[in-house]
PLY file of the C-alpha trace (Angstrom):
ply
format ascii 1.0
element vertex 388
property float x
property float y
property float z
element edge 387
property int vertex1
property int vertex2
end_header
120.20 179.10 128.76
118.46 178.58 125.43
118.18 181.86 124.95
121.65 182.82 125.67
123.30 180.42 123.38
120.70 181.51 120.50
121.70 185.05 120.68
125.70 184.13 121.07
124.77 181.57 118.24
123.44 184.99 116.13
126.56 186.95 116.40
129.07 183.83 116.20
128.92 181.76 112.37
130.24 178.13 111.99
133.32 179.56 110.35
133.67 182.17 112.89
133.79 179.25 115.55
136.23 177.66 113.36
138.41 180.64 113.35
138.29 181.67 116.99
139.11 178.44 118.50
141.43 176.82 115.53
139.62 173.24 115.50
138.63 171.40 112.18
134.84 171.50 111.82
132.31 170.41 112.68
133.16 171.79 115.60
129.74 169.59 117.31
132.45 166.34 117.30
135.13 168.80 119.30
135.37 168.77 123.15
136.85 172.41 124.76
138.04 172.89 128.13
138.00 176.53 129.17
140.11 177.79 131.97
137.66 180.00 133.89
138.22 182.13 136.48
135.37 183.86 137.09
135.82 186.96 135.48
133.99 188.43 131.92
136.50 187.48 130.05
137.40 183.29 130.50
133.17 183.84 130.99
132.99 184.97 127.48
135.03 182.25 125.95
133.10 179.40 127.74
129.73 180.97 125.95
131.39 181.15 122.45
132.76 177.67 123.04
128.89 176.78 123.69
127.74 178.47 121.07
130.39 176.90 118.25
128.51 173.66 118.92
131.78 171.72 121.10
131.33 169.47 123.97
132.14 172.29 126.70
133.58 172.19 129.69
134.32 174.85 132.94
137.51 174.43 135.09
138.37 176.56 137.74
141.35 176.47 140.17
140.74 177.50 143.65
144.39 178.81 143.96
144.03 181.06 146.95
140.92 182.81 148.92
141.17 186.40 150.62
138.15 187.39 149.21
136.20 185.53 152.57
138.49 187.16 154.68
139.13 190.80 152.69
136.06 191.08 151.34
137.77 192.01 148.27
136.27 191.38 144.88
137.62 190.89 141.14
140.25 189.05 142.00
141.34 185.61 140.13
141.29 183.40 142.70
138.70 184.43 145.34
135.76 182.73 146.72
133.50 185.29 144.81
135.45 184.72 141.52
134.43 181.10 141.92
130.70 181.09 142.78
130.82 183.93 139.62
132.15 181.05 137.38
130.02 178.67 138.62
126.92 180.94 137.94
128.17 181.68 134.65
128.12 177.58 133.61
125.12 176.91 135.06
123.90 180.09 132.75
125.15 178.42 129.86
124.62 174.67 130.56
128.03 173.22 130.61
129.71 171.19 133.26
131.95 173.17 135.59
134.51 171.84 137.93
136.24 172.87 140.89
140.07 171.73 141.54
142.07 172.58 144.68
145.17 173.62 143.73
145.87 175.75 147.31
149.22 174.12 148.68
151.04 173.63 144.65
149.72 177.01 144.23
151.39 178.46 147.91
154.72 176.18 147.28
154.93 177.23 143.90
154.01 181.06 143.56
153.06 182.62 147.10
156.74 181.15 149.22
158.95 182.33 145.31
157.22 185.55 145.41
158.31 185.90 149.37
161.83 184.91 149.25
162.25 187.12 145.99
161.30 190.35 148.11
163.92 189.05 150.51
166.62 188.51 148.32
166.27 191.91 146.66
164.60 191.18 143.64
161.20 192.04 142.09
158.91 188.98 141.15
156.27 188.61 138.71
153.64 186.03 140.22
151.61 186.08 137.36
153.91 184.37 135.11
155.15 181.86 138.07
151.13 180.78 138.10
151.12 180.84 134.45
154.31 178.56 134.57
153.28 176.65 136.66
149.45 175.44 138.36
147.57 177.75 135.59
149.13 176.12 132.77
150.62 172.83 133.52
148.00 171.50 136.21
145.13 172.66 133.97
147.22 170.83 130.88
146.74 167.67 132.90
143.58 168.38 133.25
142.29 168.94 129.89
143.52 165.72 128.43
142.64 163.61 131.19
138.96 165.14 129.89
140.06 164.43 126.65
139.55 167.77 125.02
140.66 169.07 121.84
142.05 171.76 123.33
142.40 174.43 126.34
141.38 177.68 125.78
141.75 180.76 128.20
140.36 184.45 128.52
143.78 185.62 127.77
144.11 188.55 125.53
147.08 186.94 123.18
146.86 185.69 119.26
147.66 181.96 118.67
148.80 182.55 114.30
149.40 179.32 112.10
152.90 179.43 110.48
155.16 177.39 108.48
157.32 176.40 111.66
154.01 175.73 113.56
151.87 178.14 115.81
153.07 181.52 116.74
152.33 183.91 119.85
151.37 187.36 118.76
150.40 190.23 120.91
146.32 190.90 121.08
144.96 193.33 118.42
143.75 196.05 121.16
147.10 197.11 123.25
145.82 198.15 125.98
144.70 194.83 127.11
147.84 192.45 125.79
148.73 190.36 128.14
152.10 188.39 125.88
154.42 189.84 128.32
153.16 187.27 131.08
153.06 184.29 128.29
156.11 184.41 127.41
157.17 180.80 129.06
154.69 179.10 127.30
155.95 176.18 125.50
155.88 175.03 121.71
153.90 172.13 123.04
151.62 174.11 125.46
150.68 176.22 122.24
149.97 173.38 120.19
147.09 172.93 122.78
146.28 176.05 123.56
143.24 178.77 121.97
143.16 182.27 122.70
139.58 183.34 121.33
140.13 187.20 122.72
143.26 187.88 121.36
141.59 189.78 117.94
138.69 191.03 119.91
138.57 194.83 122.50
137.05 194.56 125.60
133.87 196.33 125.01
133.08 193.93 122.48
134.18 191.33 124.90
131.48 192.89 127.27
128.85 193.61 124.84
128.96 189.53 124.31
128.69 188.79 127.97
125.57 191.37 127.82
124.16 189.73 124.47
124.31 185.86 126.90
122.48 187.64 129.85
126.10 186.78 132.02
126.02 188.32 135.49
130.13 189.18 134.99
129.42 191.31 132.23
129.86 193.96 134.12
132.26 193.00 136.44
135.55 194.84 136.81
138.95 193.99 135.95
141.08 192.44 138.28
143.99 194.87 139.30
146.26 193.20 141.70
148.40 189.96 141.92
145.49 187.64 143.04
146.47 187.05 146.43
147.81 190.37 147.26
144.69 192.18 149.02
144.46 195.69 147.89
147.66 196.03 146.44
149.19 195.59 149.95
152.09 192.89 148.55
154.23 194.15 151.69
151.68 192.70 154.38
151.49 189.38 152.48
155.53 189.49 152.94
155.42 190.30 156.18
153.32 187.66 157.10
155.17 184.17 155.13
158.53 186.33 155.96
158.11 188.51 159.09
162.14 189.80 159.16
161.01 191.41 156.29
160.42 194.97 157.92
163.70 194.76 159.73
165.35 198.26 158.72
168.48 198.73 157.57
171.27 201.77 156.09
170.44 203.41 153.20
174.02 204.43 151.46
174.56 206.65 148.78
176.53 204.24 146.10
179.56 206.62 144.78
180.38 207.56 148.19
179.49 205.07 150.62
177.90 207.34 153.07
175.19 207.04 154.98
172.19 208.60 154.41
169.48 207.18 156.60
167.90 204.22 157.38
164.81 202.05 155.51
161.83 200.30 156.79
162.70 196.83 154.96
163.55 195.81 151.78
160.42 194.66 150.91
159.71 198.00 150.13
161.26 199.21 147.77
162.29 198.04 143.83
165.35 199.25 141.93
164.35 202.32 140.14
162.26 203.92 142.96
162.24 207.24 144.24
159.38 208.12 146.17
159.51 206.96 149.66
162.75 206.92 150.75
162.73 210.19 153.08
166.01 211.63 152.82
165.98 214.92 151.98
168.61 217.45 151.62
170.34 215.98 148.41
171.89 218.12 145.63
169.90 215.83 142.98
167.17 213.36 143.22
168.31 209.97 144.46
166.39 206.34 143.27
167.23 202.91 144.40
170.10 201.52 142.17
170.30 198.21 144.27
169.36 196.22 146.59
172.06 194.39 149.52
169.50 191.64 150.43
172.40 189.73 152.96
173.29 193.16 154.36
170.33 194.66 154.44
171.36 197.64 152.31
169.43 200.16 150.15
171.46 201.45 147.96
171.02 204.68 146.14
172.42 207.08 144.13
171.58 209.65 141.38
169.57 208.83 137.72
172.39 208.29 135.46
173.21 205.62 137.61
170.37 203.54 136.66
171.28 203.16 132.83
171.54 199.61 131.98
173.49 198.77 128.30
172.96 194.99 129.06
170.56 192.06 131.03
171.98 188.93 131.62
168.58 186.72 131.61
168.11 183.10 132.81
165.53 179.89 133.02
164.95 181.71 129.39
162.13 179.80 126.77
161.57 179.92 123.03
158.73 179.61 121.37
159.47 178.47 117.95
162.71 179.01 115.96
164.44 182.23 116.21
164.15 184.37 113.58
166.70 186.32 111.47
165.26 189.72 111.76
166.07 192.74 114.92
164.25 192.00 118.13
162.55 193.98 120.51
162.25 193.88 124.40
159.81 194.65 127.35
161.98 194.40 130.86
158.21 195.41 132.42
154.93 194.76 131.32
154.22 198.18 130.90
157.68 199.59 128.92
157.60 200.41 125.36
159.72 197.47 123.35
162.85 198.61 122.79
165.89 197.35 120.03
168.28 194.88 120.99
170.70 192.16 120.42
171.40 188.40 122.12
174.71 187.25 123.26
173.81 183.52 122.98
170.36 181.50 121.83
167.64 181.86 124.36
165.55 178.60 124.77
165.59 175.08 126.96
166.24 177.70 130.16
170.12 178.94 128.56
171.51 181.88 130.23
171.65 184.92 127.39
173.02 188.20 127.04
170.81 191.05 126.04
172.28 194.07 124.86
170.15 197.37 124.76
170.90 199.29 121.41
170.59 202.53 123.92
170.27 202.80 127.75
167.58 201.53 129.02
166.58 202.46 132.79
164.54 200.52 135.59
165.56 197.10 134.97
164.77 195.38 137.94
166.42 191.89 138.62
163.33 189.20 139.24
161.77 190.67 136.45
161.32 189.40 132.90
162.74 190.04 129.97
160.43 189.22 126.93
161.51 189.28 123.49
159.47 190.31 120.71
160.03 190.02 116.55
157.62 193.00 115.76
153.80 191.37 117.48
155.47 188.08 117.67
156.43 186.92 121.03
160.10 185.11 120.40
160.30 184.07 124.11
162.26 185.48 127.00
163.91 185.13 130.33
164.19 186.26 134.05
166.85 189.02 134.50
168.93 187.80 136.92
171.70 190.87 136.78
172.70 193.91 134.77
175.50 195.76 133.18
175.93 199.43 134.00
175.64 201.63 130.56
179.12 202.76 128.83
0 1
1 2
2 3
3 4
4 5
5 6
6 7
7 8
8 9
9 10
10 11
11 12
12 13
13 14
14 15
15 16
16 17
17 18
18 19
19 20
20 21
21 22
22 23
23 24
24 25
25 26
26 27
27 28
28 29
29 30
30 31
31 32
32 33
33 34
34 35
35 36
36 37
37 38
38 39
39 40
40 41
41 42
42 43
43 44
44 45
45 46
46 47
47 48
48 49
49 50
50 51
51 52
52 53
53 54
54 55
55 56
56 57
57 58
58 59
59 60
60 61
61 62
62 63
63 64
64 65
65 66
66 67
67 68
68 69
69 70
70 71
71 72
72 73
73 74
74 75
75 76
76 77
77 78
78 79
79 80
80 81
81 82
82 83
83 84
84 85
85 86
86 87
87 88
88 89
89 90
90 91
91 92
92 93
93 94
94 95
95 96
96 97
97 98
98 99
99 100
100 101
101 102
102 103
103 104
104 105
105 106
106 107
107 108
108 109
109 110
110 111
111 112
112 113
113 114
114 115
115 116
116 117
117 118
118 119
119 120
120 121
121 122
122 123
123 124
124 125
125 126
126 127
127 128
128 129
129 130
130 131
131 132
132 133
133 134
134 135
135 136
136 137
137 138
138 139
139 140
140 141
141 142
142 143
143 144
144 145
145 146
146 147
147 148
148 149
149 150
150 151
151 152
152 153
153 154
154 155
155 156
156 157
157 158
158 159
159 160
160 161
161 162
162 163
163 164
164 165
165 166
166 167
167 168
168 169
169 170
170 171
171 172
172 173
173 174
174 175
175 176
176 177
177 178
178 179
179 180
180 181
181 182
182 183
183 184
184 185
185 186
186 187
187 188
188 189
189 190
190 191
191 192
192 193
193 194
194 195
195 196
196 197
197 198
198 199
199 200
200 201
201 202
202 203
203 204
204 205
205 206
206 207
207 208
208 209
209 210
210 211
211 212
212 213
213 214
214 215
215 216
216 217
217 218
218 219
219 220
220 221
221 222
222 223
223 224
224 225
225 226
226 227
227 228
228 229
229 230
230 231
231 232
232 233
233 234
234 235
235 236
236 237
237 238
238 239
239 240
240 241
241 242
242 243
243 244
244 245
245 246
246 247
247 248
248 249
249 250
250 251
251 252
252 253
253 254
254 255
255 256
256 257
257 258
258 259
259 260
260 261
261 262
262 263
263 264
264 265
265 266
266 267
267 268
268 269
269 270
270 271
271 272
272 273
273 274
274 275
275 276
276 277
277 278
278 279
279 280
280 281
281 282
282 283
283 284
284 285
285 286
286 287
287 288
288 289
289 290
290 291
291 292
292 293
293 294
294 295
295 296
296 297
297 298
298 299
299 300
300 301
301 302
302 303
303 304
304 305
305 306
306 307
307 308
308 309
309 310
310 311
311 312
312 313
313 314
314 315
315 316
316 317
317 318
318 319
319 320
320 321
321 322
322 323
323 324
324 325
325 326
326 327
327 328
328 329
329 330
330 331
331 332
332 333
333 334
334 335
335 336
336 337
337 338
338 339
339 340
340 341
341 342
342 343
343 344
344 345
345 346
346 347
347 348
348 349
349 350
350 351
351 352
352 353
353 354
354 355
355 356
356 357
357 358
358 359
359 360
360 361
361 362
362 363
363 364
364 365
365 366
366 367
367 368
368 369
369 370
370 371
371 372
372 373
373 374
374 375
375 376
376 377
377 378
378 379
379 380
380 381
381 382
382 383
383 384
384 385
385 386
386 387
């Protein structure tokens, strides 16, 4: 341990600490929770909240466990991940604790993300978590410890303003993750440090390599935590078991007929591959989903331009400012230009108008608005209007 922090104290300066986790020095009279899951990066920012100096301390919620039963590994919430972040404490000589959050966790995320697929829509656990037993349980948490603040392996920029603190997007693209933060609250932010956010990943690793951490070469996580290998269907299936009861697939502008699907589950607005008809004049895609009916509904490209998202349950995160926004309506789109028919914030329904078409909006998933890298807040897209 002594040698880990020594080296991690080497590469990180008392103003550096200062910087990273936004706490007046000296940072020694400071207490830090860090949300850990196991992984290289929340590993990462428990050793440079050791090495600042600050009273650290490890918490980790047990959310939900295939990895015993899967043997799958890297993903947040398995058994693995949480021996992994036990190691990692025990490496650096901070208290770690274990909370079981299973049956919030199930209620809250697992059951929504079921009865989404069944309704039609597309669902984004992540955020749900982030919403709700990540965030707010771990909230509880950190005060009842009386930290200064929380601070997670997210890669997201926490920037001092006039108004108070802003969410930014992470300096390295590839790895922002501001699309999934986008409920968090002015007061959650008050609280909350993101020490990755200015940082890539390979320096991220070469730190867990510089502490000696056995993550730091651990891979990335890939799938929704309690979806074994990318198999969200089975999970379905399993909470919801009418969900691989088949139904018509119908071609939209004409009403016909076209064949018949192997649930809803399967398929998101947008999608082409999979839906075995063949024969067609032009490639068809799913344009919509009849959950009550049991309808897939289908029809050509064009018909998947969207001019407008009517979002709700939508959050702000500071004031709004007076300049054009961007959007993401997935977490991997390019932002694009748009306008708001009302003032997102305190969960109003908005408008959002595209300033061109945009295609593959999927209801269930989010709609995050952006003021060049700073995250203005968003909403779930609960509908859409066709393009004129």
């Amino acid at each position: 341990m002594g040698r880990a922090m020594s080296i991690l104290s080497s590469l990180l300066s008392a103003g550096e600490a200062e910087s990273l986790f936004q706490l007046p020095a000296p940072l020694a009279k400071r207490r830090i929770v860090v949300a850990m899951s196991g992984g290289v990066d929340s590993s990462v920012v428990a050793a440079l909240a050791a090495a600042s100096g600050a009273e650290t301390i490890g918490v980790t919620l047990q959310l939900y466990d295939y990895g015993a039963a899967t043997g799958r590994k890297g993903a947040c919430c398995a058994g693995d991940d949480i021996r992994d972040a036990r190691a990692v404490a025990d490496r650096l000589g901070i208290a770690h604790y274990v909370f079981n959050h299973e049956s919030a966790f199930r209620e809250e995320v697992v059951e929504r993300f079921a009865d989404e697929y069944m309704a039609g829509r597309t669902p984004i656990p992540c955020i749900r978590c982030n919403m709700g037993p990540k965030f707010t349980d771990l909230f509880a948490m950190a005060r009842e410890l009386g930290a200064d603040c929380l601070a997670t392996g997210h890669y997201v920029r926490r920037m001092a303003a006039a108004g108070g603190p802003e969410l930014h997007r992470a300096v390295d693209p590839a790895r922002d993750q501001s699309y999934f933060l986008y409920a968090t609250t002015d007061a959650q932010l008050d609280y909350l440090r993101f020490p990755l956010g200015g940082m890539a990943k390979s320096e991220v690793r070469r730190l867990a390599e510089a502490a000696g951490l056995r993550v730091a070469g651990k891979p990335d996580s890939q799938d929704i935590c309690f979806v074994p290998d990318g198999d969200y269907a089975a999970v379905v299936r399993k909470l919801r078991p009418e969900a691989d009861a088949p139904g018509d697939i119908v071609e939209v502008t004409s009403g016909a007929v076209l064949g018949r699907h192997r649930g809803i589950v399967h398929y998101t607005v947008g999608q082409r591959r999979g839906l075995e008809i063949g024969g067609q004049p032009e490639p068809l895609y799913v344009t919509g989903i009849d959950a009550a009916a049991r309808r897939l509904l289908v029809g050509p490209k064009r018909l998947l331009a969207v001019g407008a998202a009517h979002l709700v349950e939508t959050n702000r995160i500071g004031p709004l400012p007076d300049v054009p926004l961007q959007a993401k309506v997935r977490s991997l789109a390019r932002p694009v230009s748009v306008t708001l028919e009302g003032t997102p914030g305190d969960g109003a329904s908005v408008i959002l108008r595209f300033a061109a078409p945009e295609y593959g909006v999927a209801p269930g998933q989010a709609a995050v608005l952006y003021a060049g890298d700073r995250v203005v807040g968003g909403g779930w897209i609960a509908g859409t209007e066709p393009a004129a």
